[in-house]
VMD Tcl script that builds the backbone (N, CA, C; Angstrom):
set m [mol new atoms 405]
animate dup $m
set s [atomselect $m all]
$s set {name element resname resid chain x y z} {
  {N N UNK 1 A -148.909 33.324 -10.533}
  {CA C UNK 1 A -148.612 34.689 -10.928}
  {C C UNK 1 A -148.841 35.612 -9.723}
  {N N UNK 2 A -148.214 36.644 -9.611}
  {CA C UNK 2 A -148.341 38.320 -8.451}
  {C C UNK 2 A -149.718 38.483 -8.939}
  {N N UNK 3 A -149.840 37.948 -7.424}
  {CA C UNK 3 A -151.625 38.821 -7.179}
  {C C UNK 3 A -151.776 40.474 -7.836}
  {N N UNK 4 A -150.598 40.900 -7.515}
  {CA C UNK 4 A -150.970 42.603 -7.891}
  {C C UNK 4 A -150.595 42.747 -9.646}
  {N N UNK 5 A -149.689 41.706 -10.387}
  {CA C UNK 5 A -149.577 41.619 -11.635}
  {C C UNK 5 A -151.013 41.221 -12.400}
  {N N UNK 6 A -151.534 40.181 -11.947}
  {CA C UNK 6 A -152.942 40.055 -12.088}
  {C C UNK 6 A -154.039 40.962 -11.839}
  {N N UNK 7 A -154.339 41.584 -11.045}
  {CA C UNK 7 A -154.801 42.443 -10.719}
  {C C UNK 7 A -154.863 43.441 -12.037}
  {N N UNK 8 A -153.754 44.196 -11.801}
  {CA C UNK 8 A -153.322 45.230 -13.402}
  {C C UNK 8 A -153.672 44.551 -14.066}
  {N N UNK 9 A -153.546 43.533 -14.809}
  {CA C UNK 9 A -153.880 42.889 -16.068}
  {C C UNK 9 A -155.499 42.978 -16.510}
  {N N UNK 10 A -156.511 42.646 -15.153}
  {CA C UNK 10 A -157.585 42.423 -15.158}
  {C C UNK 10 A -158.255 43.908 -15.110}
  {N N UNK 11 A -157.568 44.970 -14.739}
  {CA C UNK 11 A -158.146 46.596 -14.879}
  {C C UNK 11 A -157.363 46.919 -16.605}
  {N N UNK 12 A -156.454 46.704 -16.502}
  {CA C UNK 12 A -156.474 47.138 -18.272}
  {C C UNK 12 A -157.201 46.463 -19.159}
  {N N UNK 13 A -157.708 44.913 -19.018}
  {CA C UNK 13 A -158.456 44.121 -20.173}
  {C C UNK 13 A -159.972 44.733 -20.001}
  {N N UNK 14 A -160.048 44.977 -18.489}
  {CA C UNK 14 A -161.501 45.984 -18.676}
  {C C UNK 14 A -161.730 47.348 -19.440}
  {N N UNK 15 A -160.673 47.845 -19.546}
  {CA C UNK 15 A -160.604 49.063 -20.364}
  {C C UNK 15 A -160.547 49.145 -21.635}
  {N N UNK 16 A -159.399 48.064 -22.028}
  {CA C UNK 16 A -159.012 47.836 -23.519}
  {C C UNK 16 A -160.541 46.987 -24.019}
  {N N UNK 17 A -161.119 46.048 -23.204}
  {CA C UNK 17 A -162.614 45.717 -23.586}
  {C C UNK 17 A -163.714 46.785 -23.986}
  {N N UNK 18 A -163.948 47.344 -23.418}
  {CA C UNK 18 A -164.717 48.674 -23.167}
  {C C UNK 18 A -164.800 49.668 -24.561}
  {N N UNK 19 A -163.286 49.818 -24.535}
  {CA C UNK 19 A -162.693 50.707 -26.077}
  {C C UNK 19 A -163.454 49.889 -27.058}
  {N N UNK 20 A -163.057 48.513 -27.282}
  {CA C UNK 20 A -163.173 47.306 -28.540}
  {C C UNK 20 A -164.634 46.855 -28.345}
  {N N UNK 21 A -165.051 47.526 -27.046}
  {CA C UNK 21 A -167.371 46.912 -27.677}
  {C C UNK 21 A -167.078 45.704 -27.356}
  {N N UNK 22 A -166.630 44.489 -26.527}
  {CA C UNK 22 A -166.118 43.664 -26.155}
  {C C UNK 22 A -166.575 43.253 -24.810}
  {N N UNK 23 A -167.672 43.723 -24.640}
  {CA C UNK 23 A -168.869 43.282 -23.014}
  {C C UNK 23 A -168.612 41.859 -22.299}
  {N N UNK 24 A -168.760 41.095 -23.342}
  {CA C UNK 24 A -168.220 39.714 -22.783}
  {C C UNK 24 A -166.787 39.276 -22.141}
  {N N UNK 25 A -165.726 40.039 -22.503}
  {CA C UNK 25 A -164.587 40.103 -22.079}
  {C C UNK 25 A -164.355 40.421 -20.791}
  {N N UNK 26 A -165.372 41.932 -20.940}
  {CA C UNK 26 A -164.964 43.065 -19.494}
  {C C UNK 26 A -166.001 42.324 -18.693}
  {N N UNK 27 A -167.073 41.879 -18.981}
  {CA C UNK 27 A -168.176 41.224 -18.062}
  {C C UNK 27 A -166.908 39.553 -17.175}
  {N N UNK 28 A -166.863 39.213 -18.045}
  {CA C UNK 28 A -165.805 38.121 -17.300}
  {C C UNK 28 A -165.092 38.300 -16.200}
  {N N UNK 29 A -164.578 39.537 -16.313}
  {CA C UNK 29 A -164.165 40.484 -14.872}
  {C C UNK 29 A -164.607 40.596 -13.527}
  {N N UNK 30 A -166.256 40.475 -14.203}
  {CA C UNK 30 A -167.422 41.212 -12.645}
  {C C UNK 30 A -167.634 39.867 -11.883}
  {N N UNK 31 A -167.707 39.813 -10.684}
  {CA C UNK 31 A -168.572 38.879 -9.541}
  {C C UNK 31 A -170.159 38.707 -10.152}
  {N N UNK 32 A -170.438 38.021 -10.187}
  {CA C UNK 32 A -172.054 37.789 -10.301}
  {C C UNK 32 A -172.978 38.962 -9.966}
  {N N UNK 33 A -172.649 39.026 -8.427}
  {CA C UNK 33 A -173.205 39.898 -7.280}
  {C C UNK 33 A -172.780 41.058 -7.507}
  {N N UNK 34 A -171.915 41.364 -8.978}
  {CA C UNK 34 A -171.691 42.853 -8.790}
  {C C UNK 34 A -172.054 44.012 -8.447}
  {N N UNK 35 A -171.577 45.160 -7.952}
  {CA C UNK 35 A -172.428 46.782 -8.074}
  {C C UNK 35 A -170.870 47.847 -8.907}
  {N N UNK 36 A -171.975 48.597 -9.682}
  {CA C UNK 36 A -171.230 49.532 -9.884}
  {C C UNK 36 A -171.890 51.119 -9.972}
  {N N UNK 37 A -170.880 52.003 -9.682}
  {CA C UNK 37 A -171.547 53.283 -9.615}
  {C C UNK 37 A -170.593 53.898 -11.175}
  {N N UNK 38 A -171.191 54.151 -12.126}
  {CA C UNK 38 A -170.690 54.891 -13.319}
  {C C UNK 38 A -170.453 56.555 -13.448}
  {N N UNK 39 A -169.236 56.955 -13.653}
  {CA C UNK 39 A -169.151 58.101 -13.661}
  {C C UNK 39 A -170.767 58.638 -14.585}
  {N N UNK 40 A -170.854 58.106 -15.634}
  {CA C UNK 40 A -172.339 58.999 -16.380}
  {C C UNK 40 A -173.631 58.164 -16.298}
  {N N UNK 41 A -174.073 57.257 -15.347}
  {CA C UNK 41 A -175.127 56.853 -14.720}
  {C C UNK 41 A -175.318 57.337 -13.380}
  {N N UNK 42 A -176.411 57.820 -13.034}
  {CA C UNK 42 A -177.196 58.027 -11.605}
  {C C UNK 42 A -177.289 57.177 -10.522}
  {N N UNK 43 A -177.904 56.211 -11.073}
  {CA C UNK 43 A -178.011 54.997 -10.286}
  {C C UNK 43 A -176.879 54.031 -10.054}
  {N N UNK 44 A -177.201 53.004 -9.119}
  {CA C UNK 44 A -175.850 51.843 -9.231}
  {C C UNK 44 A -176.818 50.822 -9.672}
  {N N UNK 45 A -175.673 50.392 -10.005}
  {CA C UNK 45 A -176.350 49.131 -11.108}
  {C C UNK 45 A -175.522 47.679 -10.176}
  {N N UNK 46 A -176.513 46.970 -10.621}
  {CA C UNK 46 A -176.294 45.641 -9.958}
  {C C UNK 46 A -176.744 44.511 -10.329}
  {N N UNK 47 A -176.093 43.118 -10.551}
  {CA C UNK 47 A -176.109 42.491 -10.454}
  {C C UNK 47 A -176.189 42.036 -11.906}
  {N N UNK 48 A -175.848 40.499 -12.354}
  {CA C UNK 48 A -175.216 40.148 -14.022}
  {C C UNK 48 A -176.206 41.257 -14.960}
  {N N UNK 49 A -177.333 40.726 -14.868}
  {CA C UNK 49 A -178.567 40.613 -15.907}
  {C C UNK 49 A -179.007 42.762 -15.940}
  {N N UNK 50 A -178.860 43.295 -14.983}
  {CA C UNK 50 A -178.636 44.948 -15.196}
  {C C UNK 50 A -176.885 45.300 -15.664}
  {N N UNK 51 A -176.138 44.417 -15.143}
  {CA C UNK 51 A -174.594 45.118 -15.697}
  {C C UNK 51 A -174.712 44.880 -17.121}
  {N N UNK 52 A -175.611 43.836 -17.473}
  {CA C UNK 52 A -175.353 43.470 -19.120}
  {C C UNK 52 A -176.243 44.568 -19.737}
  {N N UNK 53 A -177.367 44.354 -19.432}
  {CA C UNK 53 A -177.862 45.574 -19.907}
  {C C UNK 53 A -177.689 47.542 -20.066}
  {N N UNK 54 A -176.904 47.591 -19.082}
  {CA C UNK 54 A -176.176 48.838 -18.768}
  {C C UNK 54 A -175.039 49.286 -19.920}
  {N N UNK 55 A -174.320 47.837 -20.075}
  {CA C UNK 55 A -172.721 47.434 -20.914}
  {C C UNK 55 A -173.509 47.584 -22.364}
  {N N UNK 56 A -174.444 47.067 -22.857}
  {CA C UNK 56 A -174.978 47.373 -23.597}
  {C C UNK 56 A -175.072 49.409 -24.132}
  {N N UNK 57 A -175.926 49.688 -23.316}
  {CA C UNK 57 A -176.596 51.200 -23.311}
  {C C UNK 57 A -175.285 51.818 -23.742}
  {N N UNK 58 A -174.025 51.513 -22.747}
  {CA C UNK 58 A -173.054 52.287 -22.519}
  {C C UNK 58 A -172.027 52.112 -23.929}
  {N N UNK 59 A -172.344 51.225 -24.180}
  {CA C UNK 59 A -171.453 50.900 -25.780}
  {C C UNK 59 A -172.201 51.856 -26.899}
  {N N UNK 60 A -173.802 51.649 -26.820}
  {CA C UNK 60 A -174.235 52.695 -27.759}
  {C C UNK 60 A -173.807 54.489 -27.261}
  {N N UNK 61 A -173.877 54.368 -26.004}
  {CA C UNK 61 A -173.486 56.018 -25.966}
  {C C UNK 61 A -172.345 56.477 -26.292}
  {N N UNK 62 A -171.332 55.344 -26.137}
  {CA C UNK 62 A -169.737 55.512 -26.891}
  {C C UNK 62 A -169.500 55.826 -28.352}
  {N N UNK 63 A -170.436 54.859 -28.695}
  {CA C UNK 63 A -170.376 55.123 -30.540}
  {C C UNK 63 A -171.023 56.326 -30.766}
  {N N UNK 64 A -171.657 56.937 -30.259}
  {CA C UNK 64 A -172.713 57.897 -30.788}
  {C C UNK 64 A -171.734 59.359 -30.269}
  {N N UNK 65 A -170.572 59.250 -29.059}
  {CA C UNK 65 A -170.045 60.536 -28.727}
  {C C UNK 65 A -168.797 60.266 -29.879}
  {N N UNK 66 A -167.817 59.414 -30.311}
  {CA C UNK 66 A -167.110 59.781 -30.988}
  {C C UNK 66 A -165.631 58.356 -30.643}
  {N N UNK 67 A -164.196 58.755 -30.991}
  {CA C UNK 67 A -163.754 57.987 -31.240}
  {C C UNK 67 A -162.801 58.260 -29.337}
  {N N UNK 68 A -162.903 57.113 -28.730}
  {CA C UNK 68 A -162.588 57.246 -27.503}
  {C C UNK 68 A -161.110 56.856 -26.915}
  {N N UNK 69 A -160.604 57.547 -26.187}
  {CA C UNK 69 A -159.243 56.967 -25.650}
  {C C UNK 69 A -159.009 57.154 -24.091}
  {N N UNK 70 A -158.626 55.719 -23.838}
  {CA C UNK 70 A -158.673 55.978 -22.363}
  {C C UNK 70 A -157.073 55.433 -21.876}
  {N N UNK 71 A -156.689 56.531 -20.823}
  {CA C UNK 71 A -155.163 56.016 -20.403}
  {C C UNK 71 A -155.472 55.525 -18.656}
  {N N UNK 72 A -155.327 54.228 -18.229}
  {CA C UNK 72 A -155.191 54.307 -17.135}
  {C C UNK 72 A -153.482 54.031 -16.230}
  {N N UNK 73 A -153.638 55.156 -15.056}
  {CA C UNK 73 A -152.544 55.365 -14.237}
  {C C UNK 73 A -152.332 54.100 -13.222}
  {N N UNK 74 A -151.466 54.087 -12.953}
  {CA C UNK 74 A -150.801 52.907 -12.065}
  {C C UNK 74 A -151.470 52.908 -10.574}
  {N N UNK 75 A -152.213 51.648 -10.487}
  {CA C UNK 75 A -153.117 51.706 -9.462}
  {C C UNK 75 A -152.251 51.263 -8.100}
  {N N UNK 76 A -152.799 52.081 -7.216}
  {CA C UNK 76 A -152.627 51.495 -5.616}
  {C C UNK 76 A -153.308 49.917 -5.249}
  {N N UNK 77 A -152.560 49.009 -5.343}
  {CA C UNK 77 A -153.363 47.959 -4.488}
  {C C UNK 77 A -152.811 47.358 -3.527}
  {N N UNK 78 A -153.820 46.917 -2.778}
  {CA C UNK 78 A -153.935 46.639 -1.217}
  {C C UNK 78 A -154.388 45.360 -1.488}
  {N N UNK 79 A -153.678 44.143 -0.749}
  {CA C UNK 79 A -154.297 42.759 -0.311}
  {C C UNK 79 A -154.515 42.174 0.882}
  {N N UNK 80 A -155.812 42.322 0.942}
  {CA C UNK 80 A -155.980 41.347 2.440}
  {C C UNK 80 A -156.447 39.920 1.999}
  {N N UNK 81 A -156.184 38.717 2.442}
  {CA C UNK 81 A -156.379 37.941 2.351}
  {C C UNK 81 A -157.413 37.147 1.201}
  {N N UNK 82 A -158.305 37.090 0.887}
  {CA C UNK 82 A -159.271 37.431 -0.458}
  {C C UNK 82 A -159.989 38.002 -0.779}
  {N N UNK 83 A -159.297 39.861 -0.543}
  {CA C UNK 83 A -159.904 40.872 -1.005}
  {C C UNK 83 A -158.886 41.770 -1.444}
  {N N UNK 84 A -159.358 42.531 -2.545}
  {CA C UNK 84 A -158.165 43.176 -2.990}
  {C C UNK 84 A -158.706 44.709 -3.423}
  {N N UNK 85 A -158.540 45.635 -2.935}
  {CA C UNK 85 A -158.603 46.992 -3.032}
  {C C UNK 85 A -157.861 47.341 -4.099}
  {N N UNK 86 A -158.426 48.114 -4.981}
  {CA C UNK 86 A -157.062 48.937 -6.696}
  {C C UNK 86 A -157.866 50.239 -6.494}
  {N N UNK 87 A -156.977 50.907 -6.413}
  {CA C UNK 87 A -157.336 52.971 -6.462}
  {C C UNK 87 A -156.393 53.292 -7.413}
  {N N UNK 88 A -156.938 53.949 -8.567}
  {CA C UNK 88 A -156.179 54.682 -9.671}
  {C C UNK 88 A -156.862 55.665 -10.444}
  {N N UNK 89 A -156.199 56.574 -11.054}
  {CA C UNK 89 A -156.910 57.441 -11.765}
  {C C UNK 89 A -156.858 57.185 -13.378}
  {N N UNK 90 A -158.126 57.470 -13.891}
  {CA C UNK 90 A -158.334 57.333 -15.435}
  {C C UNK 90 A -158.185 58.837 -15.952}
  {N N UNK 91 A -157.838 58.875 -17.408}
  {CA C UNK 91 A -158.109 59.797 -18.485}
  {C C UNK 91 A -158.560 59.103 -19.487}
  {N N UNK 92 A -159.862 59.979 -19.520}
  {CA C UNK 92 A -160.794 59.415 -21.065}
  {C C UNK 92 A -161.038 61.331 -22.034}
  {N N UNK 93 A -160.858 60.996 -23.391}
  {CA C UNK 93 A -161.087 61.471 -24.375}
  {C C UNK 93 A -162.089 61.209 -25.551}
  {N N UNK 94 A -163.166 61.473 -25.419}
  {CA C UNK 94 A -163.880 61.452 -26.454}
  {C C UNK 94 A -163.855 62.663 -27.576}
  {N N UNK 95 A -163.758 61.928 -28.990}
  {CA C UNK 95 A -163.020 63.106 -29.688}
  {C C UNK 95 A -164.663 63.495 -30.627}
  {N N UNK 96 A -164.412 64.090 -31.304}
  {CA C UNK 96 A -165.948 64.698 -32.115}
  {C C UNK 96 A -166.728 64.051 -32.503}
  {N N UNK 97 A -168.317 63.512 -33.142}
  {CA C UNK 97 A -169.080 64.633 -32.748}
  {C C UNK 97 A -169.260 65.465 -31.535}
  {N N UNK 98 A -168.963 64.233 -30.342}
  {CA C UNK 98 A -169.851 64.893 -29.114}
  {C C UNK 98 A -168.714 64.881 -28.447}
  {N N UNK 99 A -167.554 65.718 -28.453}
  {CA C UNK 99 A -166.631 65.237 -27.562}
  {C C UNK 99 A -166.533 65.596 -25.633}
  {N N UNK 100 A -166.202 65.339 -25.255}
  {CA C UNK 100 A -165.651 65.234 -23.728}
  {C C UNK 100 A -164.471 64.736 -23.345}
  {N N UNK 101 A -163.925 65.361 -22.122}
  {CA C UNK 101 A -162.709 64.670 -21.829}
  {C C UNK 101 A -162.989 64.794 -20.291}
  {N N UNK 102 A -162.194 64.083 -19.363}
  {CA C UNK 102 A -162.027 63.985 -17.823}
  {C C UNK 102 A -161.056 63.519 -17.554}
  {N N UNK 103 A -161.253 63.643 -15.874}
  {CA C UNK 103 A -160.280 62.530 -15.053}
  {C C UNK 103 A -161.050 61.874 -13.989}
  {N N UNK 104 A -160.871 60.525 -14.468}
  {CA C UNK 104 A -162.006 59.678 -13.293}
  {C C UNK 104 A -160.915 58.996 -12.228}
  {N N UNK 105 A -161.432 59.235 -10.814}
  {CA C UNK 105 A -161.735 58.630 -9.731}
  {C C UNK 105 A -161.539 56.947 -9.656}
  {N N UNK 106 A -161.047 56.006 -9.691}
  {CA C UNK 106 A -161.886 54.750 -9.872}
  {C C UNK 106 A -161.343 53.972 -8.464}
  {N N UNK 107 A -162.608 53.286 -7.858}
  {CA C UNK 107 A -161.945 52.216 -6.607}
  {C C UNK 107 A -162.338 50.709 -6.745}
  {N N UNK 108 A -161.648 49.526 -7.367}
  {CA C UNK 108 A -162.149 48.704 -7.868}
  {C C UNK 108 A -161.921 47.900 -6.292}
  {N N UNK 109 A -162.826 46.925 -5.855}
  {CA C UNK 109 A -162.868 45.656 -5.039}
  {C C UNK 109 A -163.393 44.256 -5.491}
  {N N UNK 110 A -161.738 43.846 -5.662}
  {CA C UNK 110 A -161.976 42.548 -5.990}
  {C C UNK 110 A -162.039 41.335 -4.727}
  {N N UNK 111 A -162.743 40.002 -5.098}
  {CA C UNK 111 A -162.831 38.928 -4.140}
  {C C UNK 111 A -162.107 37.938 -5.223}
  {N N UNK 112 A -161.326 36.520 -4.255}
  {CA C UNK 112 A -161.302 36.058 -4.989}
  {C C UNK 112 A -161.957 34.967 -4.847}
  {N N UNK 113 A -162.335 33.721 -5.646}
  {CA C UNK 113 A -163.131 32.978 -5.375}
  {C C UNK 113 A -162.887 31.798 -6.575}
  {N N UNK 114 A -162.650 30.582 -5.885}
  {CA C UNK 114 A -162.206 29.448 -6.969}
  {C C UNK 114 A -161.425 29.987 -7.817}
  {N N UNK 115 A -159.962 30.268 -7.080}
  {CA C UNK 115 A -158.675 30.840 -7.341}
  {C C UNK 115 A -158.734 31.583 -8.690}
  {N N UNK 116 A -159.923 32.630 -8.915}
  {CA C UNK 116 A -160.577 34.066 -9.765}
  {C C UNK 116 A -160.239 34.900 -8.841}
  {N N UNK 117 A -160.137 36.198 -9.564}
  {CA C UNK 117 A -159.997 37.667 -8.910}
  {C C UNK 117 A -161.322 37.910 -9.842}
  {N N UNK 118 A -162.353 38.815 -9.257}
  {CA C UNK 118 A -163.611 39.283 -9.547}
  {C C UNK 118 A -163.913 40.224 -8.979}
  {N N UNK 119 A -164.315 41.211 -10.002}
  {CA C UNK 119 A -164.835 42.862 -9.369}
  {C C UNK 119 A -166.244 42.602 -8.614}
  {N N UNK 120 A -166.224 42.343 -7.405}
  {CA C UNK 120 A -167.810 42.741 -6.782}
  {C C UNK 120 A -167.962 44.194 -6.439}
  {N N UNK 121 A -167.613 45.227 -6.617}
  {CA C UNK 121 A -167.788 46.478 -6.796}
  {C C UNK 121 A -166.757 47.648 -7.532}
  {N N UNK 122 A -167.451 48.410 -8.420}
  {CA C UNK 122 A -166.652 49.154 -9.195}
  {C C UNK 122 A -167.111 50.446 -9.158}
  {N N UNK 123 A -166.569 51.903 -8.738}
  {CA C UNK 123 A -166.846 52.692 -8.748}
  {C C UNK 123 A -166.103 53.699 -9.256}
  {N N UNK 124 A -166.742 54.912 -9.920}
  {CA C UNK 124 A -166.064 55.655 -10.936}
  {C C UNK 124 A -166.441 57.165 -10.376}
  {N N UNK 125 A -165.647 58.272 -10.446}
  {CA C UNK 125 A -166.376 59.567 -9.954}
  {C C UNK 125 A -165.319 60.626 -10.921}
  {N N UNK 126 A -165.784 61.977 -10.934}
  {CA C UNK 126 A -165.111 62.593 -11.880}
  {C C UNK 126 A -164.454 63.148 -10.809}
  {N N UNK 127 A -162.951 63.537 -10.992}
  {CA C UNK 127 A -161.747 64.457 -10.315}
  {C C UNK 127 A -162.417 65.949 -9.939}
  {N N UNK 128 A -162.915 66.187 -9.231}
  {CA C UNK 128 A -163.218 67.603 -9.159}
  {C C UNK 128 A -162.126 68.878 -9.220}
  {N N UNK 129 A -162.174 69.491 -10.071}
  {CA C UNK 129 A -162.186 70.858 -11.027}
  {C C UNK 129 A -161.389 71.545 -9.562}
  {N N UNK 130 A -160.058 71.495 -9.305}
  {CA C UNK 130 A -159.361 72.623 -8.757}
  {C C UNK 130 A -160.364 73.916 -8.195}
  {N N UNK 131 A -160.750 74.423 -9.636}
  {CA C UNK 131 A -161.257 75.889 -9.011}
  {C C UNK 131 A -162.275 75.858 -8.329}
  {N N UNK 132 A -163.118 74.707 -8.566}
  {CA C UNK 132 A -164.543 74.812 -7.816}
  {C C UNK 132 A -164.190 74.229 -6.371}
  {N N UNK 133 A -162.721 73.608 -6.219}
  {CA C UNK 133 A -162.864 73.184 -4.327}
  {C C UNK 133 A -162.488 74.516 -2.916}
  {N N UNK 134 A -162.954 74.217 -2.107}
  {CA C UNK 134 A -162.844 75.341 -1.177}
  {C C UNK 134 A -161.117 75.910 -0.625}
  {N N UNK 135 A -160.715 75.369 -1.190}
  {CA C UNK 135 A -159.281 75.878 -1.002}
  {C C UNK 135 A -158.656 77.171 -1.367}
}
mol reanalyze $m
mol bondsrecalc $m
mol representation Tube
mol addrep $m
């Protein structure tokens, strides 16, 4: 299969996982050695045994803001040899009690390894707000 068809496949099953409380799915995704920086965590998180626990936290904070929808945009990817760069932008909607909405940032780097594509780093940041940039 297209490395970059794969690729897409493996950023939407992380998302559509995510929606469905489905940790084991989207965890299948990550490198062992993972890191990730979360748009609504501080810290980066790393490695199986904190991503599981994180995937956890982050499923209860989902249920508790409301009913969620996320659209992701058609990512940029780049292949070098067994590394693969994806840059795309997300929209997430959380609808009532607690709702929120954004536009996230995301730069996924995958390796591949025993012919797997695997996220060893995932990072998420919010789109900064037009009015607040110095322009």
């Amino acid at each position: 299969m297209n490395v970059e068809i794969t690729i897409k496949k493996i950023i939407n099953s992380i998302f559509d996982s995510f929606e469905k409380g489905d940790i084991t799915t989207l965890e299948s995704h990550m490198h062992s050695d993972v890191s990730v920086w979360d748009v609504f965590t501080p810290e980066l998180i790393t490695g199986e045994n904190n991503l599981h626990d994180f995937h956890r936290k982050d499923q209860n904070q989902k249920i508790k803001r409301g009913t969620l929808t996320i659209e992701v945009n058609e990512p940029l990817i780049t292949i070098k040899h067994k590394t693969c760069l994806a840059l795309y932008y997300l929209n997430f909607s959380y609808e009532e009690p607690n709702s929120i909405s954004g536009q996230v940032r995301v730069t996924d780097v995958f390796i591949q390894e025993n012919n797997a594509w695997k996220i060893i780093h995932h990072h998420e940041g919010i789109v900064p707000d037009k009015m607040h940039s110095l322009e």
